[in-house]
Steps between C-alpha positions, in 0.01 A plus 500: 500500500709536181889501546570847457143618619627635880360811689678687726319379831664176436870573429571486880354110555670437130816620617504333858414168350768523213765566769392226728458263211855609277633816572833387736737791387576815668414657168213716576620529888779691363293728255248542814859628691563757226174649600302392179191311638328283274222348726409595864448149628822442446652716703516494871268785624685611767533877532898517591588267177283696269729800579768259476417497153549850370901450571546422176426768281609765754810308471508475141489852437740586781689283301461674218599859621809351702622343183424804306735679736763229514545535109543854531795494709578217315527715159641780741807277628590379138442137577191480217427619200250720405329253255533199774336774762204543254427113407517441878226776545297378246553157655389660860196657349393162307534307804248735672252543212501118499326498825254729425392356178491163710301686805211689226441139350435324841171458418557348185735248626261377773262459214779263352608324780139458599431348130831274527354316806168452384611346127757334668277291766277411185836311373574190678844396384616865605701530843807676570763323592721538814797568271314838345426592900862477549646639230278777528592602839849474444503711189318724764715497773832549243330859386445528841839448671738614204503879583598440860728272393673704254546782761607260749802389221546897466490563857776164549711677217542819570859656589676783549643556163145415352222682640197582305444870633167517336338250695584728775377799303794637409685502872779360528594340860834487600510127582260203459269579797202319576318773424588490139453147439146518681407771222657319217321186587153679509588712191588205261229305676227745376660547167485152437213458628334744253576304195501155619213432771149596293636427147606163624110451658355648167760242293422153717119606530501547127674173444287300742155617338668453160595111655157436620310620201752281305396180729122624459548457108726236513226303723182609255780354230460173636150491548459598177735242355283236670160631378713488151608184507062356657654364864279861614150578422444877565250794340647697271352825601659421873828385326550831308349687835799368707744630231329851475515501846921421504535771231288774667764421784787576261321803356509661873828414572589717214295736575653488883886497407522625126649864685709354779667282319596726225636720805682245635660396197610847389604540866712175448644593210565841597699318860712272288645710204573808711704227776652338197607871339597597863703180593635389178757820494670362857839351450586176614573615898217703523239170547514461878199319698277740447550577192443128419212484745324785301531326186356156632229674606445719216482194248285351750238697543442668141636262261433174658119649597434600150587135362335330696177779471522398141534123517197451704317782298569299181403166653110630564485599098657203394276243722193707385628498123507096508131491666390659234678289277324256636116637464629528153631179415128349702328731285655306182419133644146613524473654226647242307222224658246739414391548839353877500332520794704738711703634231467858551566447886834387425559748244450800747782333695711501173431851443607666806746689515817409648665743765842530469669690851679768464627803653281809357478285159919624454662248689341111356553221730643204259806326566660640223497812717813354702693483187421856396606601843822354511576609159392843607780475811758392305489834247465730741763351742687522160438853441527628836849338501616684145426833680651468833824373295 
């Protein structure tokens, strides 16, 4: 069977045996939980957890229509904007469209996974290491945990001469009852949750399949260097096979996550500049807790994500740039001890086109990117400051 050459009776064993083998994060568990199923096998068939399952997008749009409502009095009450109250319902909307772009290219990303495991058990030197498991399911469980945790600080902060009558839509209780810190704790909880729990999954899962491919390269790298350098004897037609098959791997994950990642990127840039025009007019007194809470979190999840989206975006074209750097410098050596044979294989590898990831071919994922950004910040922070003064 060739690396890449899988049919779609055989994605279930592929996909069981890659778990068992090296899959030891709660990565796909948790897309599973959204109600996105990649593989059947996976899944416990029981009848009560498959309806389990379908909380999440009911959720999701409930969340949707209660935040839509929340903004309104929101706007109503005078305590936002009008332009913050449209970024945040752009921001709502993204966050919803995300999941259906990820739920209409299921299919696809079986396909991918499916391919991962089988290239990846051809590759001796690659394992994932304990540390990746970990981190992984921490960066999980942070997405996971930070919208009840901001509504718990909310909740802890609230006071009589600071209530937030809009998370009550628009009623005002005479005291701090139970009853209104039950509501505000499941308002801001499903707020949050909106733009924080499946942007976070679509940012780590992005990051770990950008990771692996990276360590799938960066292993072929040093199989290559060895077949370079004579301690390796290996065909040439199954050397450059190996490398298609990497690439055709990279070519899918674009494919997969060109659209939600340009989504989630507009939807994190559209989060942090209407927070920063929103909170950089408050005077000195006006950042309590929350305030400060909100603004952790903010920078958290949308500017944090997006560097680190683009850092282990970049790493995949760079580690693929220096293989072929490689074939070419090989090429060269042969070429120089007249040694012809299986020229042409190696200049196929030369000649193929290198995939650079990107977001809907706007956003490019170099590390140069994380300059532009900041730069990008700093002028509008700028200019949003010369108006409000």
């Amino acid at each position: 069977m060739s690396p890449v050459a899988v049919s779609l009776t055989e994605y279930p064993q592929i996909m069981l045996h890659g778990f068992k083998n090296q899959e030891k994060t709660q990565l796909w568990a948790c897309l599973h939980f959204t109600g996105i199923f990649l593989f059947d096998n996976f899944a416990v068939k029981s009848r009560i957890q498959r309806l389990f399952y379908f909380w999440f997008p009911i959720f999701l749009h409930a969340a949707l229509l209660n935040s839509m409502y929340i903004l309104i009095m929101g706007y109503q009450t005078g305590v936002w904007r009008i332009d913050i109250i449209i970024a945040c319902i752009f921001v709502n909307i993204l966050s919803v469209s995300l999941w259906y772009l990820i739920y209409f290219k299921r299919k696809l990303l079986t396909d991918l996974i499916a391919q991962m495991n089988e290239v990846c058990s051809s590759h001796i030197n690659f394992h994932v290491k304990k540390i990746e498991v970990l981190a992984t399911n921490v960066v999980l469980f942070a997405y996971t945990i930070t919208p009840t945790a901001f509504a718990l600080l909310c909740v802890s902060s609230i006071s009589e001469r600071s209530q937030d009558i809009f998370w009550t839509y628009g009623y005002k209780f005479k005291d701090i009852s139970s009853y209104f810190r039950v509501l505000c704790f499941f308002n801001v909880n499903m707020y949050a949750s909106l733009q924080v729990i499946f942007p976070g999954l679509i940012t780590c899962m992005y990051c770990t399949l950008c990771h692996r491919i990276s360590k799938l390269l960066s292993c072929y790298k040093y199989k290559l260097l060895k077949v370079v350098n004579g301690s390796l004897t290996m065909p040439s037609k199954l050397l450059v096979s190996q490398y298609f098959a990497i690439l055709n791997i990279v070519d899918l994950l674009q494919k997969i996550f060109s659209e939600p990642i340009f989504l989630l990127i507009l939807m994190n840039f559209l989060h942090m500049f209407s927070m920063l025009s929103y909170f950089i007019s408050f005077f000195r007194h006006q950042f309590t807790v929350v305030v400060i809470g909100e603004v952790v979190v903010v920078i958290a999840t949308t500017t944090l994500s997006t560097v680190v989206i683009v850092i282990f975006a970049s790493k995949v074209t760079a580690t693929n740039q220096s293989i072929k750097q490689m074939f070419q410098r090989y090429k060269e050596s042969r070429v120089l001890a007249s040694y012809k044979r299986d020229e042409e294989v190696f200049q196929i590898a030369i000649e193929r086109e290198n995939v650079l990831l990107s977001a809907c071919d706007v956003v490019f994922f170099r590390k140069s990117l994380i300059l532009s950004m900041f730069g990008a910040l700093l002028t509008y922070s700028l200019l949003i400051f010369q108006i409000i003064k």
